[in-house]
N, C-alpha and C positions, 0 to 999 in steps of 0.2 A: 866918855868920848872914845869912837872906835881910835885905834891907830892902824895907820895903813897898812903893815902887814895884813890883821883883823880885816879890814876891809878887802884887802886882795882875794884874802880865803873865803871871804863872802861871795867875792863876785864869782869864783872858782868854782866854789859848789854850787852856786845858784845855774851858772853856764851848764856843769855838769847834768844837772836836773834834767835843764831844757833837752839837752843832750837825747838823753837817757827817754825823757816823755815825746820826745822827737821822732825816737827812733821806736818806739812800743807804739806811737799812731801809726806812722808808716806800714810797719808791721801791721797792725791791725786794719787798714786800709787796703794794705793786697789783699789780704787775707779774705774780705769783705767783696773785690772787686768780681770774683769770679765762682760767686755764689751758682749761677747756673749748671756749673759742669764739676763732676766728681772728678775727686782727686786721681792722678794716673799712675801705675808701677809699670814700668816697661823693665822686662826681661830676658835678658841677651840670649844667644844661642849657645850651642857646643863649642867650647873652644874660642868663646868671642869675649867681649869686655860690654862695658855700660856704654862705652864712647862710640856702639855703632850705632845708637838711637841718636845721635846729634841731632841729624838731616829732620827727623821726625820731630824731635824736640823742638828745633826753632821752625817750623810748618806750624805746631801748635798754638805757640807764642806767637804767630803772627797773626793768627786766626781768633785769639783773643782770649787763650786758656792763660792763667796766670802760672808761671816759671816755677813759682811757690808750691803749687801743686802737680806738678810735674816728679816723678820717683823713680829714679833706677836704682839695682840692685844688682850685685855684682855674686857669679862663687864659682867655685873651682870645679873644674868638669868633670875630676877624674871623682866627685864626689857621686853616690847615688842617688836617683830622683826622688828617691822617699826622702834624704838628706837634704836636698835641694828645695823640697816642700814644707821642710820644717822653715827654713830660713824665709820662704815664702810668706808664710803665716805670721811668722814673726813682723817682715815687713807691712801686711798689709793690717797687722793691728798697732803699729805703730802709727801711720799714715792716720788711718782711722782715728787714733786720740789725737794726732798732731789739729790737726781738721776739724776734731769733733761733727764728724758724718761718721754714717751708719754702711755706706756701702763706698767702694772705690770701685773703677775701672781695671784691669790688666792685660796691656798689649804685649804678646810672646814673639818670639822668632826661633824656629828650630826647637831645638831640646827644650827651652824655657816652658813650652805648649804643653809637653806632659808633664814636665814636675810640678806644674801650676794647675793642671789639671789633677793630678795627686790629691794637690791640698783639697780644691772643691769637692772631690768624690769621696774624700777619707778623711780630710782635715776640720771637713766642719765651714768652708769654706763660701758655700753656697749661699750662704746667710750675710754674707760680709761682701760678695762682686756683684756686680749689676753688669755691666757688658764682660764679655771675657772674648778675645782675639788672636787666633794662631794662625801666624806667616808663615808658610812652610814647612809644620809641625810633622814630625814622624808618630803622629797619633796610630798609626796601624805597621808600625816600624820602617826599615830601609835598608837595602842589601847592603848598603855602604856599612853598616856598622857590623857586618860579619869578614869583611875585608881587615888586613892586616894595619892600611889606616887610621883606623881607628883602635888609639892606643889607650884608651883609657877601659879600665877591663868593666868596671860595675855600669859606667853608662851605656859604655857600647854594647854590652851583653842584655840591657835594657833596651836597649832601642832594634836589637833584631825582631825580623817578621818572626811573630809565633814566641815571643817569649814569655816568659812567666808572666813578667812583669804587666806590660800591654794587655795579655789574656785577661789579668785581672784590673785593669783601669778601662778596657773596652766592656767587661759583662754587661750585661743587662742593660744598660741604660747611659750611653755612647757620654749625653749631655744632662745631667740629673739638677734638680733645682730650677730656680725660677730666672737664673742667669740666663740673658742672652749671649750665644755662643755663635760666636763668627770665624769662617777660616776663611784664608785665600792661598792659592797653590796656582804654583805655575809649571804648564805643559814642559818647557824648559827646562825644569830644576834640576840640575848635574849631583846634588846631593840626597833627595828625596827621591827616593827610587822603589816600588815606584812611584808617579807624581802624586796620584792622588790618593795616597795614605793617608792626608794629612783631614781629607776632607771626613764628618763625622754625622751620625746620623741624628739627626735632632736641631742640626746648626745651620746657620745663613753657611753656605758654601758657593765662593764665588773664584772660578778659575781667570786668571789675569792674563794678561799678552807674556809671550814669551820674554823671559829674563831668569836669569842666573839667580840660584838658591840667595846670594847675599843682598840680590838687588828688592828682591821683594821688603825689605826693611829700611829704601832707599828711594825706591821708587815713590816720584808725588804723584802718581794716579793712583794706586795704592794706598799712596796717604791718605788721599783724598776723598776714597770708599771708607777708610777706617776711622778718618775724622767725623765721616757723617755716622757711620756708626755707634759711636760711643757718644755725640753731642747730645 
């Protein structure tokens, strides 16, 4: 005959189970809901955090991409973009097993554009994104980063017009693999100088209405190109 302690820890564990099988359907149910659209790594600019994709992030959720696969990635700017490519890679093969999918998206903003362009041209990278996206990107550098400004020595020394670095991420073949590659730049941009650095040869290149280097990551008509691009 159970005694009722025994029967408490019965009902306990049994509750817990539910719990526990509860919350692994769930799980497996988002997981499930938003089979259509590859996972996404959004990655911030120079000197910015994960928290300026919010605005983007919940446009997406509302549009029906699942939360679950939603990725930003955060690093420190005074770090180099080869540095910055490694930590890419690492994210976009973790996504990849989280998911078990073979290719993710990556939307950039600013600096993000080359060190994620890095990993694709050097990292092996081209085999693992299926759209790739840069807002604003100093893909062909920007006088800002030989100003005083800009205090961080290895990026900003990266991102001058004409420097090593660029010289050897633009050679021969701007957008390489079978990635679709998309920018958008604005006539505008107070930080991208000049504007259309950003735009590359090989890639949808679509110039926006005028707005501020941080609005292009903000901006829903923006989004709204770059949602349909990656859907």
């Amino acid at each position: 005959m159970a005694t009722p302690t025994r029967r408490l820890v019965t009902a306990l564990a049994a509750a817990a189970f539910s719990l526990v099988a509860l919350g692994t359907a769930s799980t497996q149910e988002a997981r499930a809901q938003d089979t259509g659209h590859d996972p996404i790594l959004f990655i911030h600019g120079w000197n910015e955090n994960s928290a300026q994709w919010a605005s983007f992030i919940t446009q997406f959720v509302a549009d029906g991409w699942n939360p679950e696969r939603l990725h930003t990635m955060d690093y420190v700017s005074a770090e180099s973009n080869q540095e910055i490519a490694e930590k890419v890679a690492r994210h976009v093969d973790d996504i990849r097993h989280e998911h078990g999918v073979a290719e993710i998206d990556i939307i950039t903003h600013s600096m993000g554009g080359v060190s994620s362009r890095w990993y694709l041209k050097f990292g092996g990278g081209t085999e693992y994104v299926d759209d790739w996206v840069s807002l604003g990107g100093p893909n062909h550098g920007t006088v800002w980063a030989s100003t005083p400004f800009c205090f961080t020595p290895d990026s900003c020394r990266e991102m001058r017009i004409g420097s090593e670095f660029l010289a050897e991420l633009n050679a021969e073949d701007e957008t390489p693999g079978p990635v679709n590659y998309g920018t958008w730049w604005s006539p505008c941009d107070e930080v991208i100088i000049p504007q259309d650095s950003t735009v590359l040869e090989g890639a949808s290149n679509t110039e926006t209405a005028c707005m501020e280097h941080i609005q292009l990551s903000l901006d829903p008509r923006v989004y709204r190109d770059v949602r349909d691009f990656v859907r």
